[in-house]
N, C-alpha and C positions, 0 to 999 in steps of 0.2 A: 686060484685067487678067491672065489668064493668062499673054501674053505677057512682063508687068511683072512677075512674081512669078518665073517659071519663069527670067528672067534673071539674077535676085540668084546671087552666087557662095554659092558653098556657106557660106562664112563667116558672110557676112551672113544666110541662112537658119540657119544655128546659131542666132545673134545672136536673131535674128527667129519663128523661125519659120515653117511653113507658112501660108497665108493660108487665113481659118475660114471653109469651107464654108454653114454657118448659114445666113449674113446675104445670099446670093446671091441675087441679086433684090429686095433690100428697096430702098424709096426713095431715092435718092442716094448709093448705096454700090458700086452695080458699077462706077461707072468715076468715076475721080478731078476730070474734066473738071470739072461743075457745082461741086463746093466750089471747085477753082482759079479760076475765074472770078467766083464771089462773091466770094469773097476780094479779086480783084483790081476790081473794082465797087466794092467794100467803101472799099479804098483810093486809086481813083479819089474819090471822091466825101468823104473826108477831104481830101484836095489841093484839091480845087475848090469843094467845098461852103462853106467859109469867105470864099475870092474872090465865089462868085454871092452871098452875103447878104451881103458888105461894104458896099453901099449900101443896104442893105434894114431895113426894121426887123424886130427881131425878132418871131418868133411867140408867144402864150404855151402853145399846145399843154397848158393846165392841165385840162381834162375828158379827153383821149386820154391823157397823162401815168397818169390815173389807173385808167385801167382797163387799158392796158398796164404798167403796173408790179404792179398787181393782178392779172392774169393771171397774170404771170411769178412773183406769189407761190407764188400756187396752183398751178404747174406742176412749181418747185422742193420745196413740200413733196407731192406725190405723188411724186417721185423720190426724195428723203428718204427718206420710210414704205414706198416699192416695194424700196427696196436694203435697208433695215433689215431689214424682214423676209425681205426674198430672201436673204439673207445667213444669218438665223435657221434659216429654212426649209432651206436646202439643208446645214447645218452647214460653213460655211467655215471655213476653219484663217486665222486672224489673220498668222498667222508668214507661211505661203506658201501661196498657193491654186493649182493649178494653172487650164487653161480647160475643162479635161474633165472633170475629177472628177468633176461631181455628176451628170452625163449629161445625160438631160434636160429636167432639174429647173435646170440654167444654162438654159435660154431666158426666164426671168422676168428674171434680168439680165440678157440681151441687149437684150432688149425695151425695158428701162428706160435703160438705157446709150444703147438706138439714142434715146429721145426726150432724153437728155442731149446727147448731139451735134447733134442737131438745134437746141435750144433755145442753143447756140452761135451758131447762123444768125438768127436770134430778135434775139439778144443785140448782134448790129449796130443794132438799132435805138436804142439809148444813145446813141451816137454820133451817129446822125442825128438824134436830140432836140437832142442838146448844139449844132450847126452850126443847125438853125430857130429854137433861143434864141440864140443869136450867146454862149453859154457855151462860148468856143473855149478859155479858159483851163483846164476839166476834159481837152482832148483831149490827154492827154499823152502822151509816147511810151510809158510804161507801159500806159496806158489803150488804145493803136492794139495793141501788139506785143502785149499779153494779149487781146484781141479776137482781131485775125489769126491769130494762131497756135492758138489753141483749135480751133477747126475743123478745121484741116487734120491738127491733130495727131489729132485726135477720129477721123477720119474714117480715117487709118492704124490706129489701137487698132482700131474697130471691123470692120475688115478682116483681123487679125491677132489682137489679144489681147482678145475684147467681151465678155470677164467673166473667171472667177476671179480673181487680185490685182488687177485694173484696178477693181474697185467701190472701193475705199479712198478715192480722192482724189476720183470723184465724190460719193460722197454728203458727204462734208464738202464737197464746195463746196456743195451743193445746201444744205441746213444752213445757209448763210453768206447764198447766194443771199436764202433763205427773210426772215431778217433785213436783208438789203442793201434789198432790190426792195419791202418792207413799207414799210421808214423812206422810198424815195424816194418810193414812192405817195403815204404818207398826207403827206407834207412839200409835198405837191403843193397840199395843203388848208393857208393859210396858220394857222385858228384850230386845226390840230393839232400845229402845230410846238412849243408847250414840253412836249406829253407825251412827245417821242420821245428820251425818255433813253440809250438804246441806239446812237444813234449814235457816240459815242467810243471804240465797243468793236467797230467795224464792223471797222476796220483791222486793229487788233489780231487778232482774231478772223480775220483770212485770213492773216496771218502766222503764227498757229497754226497754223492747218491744214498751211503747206505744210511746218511742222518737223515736223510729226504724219504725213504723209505722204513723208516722205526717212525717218523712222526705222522704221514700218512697210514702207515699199519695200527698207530698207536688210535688214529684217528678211526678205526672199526672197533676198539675198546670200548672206546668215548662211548659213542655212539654206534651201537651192533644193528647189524640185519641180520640177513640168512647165513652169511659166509661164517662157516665155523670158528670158533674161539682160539680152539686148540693151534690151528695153523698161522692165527695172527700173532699168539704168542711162542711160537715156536721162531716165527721170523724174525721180530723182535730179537730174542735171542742168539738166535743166528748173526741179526749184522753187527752185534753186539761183539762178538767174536772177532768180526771181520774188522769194525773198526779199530780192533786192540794190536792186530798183527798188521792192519796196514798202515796206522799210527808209528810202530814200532820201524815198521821198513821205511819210512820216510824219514822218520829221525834217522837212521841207519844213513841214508841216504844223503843227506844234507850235511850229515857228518861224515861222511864220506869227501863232500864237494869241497867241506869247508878245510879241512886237510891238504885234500888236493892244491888249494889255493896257497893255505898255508907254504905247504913244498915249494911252489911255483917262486914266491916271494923270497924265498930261503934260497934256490935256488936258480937264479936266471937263467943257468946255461940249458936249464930240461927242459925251457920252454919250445915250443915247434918244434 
């Protein structure tokens, strides 16, 4: 890693950064090998995992579904309340936080940040639910490239920028998680599914976030401190992305619903 870092041109260190000290020796973060290879496991097994169950019947995975979705509640709302008040605690500046500021009083959001990247790695297991129910139709390319990429992006922040402005966009996803991973657990139990009202507001609710986070990021442009350039314009671009394919899946979506109805109307007898 020395050698990867001491390489970048000067430029790119402007851009970037020095790489943060801190996190040297923490689990999966000295050398980039292990996330590249999950990753690409990851994506192996997207490609083939839908061929090996082609002839297979599905699994219904309904009692794991529900405690792995319950966990991941429980893990996004301590990340949640760890950045909430980490953030309280050390008085970050909204506008621009640098990674040094608060001294070291930021390793509570290192801390929290490193089990957010980690629960990226976690977060593969979606996917491999989706392929043992032979529900290949949730595996969208939104769904693979927001998987894939979180990681690997995760796992550069945390080598580079693992707190001051970089808590913004985790804790509202964590927030979103919180509500996401609740409604799939409890959905898991079929006599739960007409309490879970909050589903319609899933989507929605991450397409917030990433406008909430390009004008909060856009807001270390405005006005810069320490926190590298490079990484706020890379975010920026990033949810830029995200909001173009989660845009797209929600229109997908609602024309999906609005069909459905249509049918429904057309056809009285399919109802119930």
């Amino acid at each position: 890693m020395e050698n990867f870092d001491a390489s970048l041109s000067p430029y790119f260190r402007a851009l970037l950064g020095p790489r943060d000290t801190r996190v040297k020796g923490w689990f999966l973060l000295d050398n980039y090998i292990p996330t590249f290879i999950c990753t690409a496991i990851y994506l192996l097994v997207v490609w083939l995992g839908p061929k090996y169950m082609k002839t297979r019947q599905p699994f219904s995975c309904r009692g794991i579904l529900v405690v792995y979705n319950l966990g991941l509640t429980l893990l996004s709302l301590f990340m949640f309340y760890e950045l909430v008040t980490g953030v309280w605690e050390n008085n970050y500046n909204y506008f621009c936080q640098g990674t040094r500021s608060a001294g070291e009083a930021d390793m509570k959001i290192i801390e929290v940040l490193w089990w957010y990247y980690f629960s990226k790695l976690i977060e593969f297991m979606d996917t491999f639910f989706f392929i043992l129910r032979k529900n290949n139709h949730q595996i969208t390319v939104l769904h693979v490239y927001h998987h894939a990429t979180m990681l690997n992006i995760w796992w550069f922040v945390m080598n580079w920028v693992p707190c001051g402005h970089s808590y913004f966009g985790a804790t509202l996803n964590s927030f979103i998680h919180v509500l996401m991973y609740s409604y799939y657990g409890l959905s898991s139990i079929p006599s739960m599914r007409p309490y879970l009202w909050w589903k319609k507001y899933i989507t929605q609710g991450q397409l917030l976030q990433f406008v909430l986070t390009i004008i909060q990021t856009s807001c270390g442009v405005i006005w810069p401190c320490t926190f590298p350039l490079g990484w706020l314009y890379f975010q920026i671009g990033y949810m830029i992305s995200l909001i173009a394919l989660f845009t797209n899946f929600y229109i997908q979506m609602c024309d999906r619903r609005f069909q459905s109805k249509v049918s429904q109307l057309r056809c009285p007898e399919l109802r119930g």
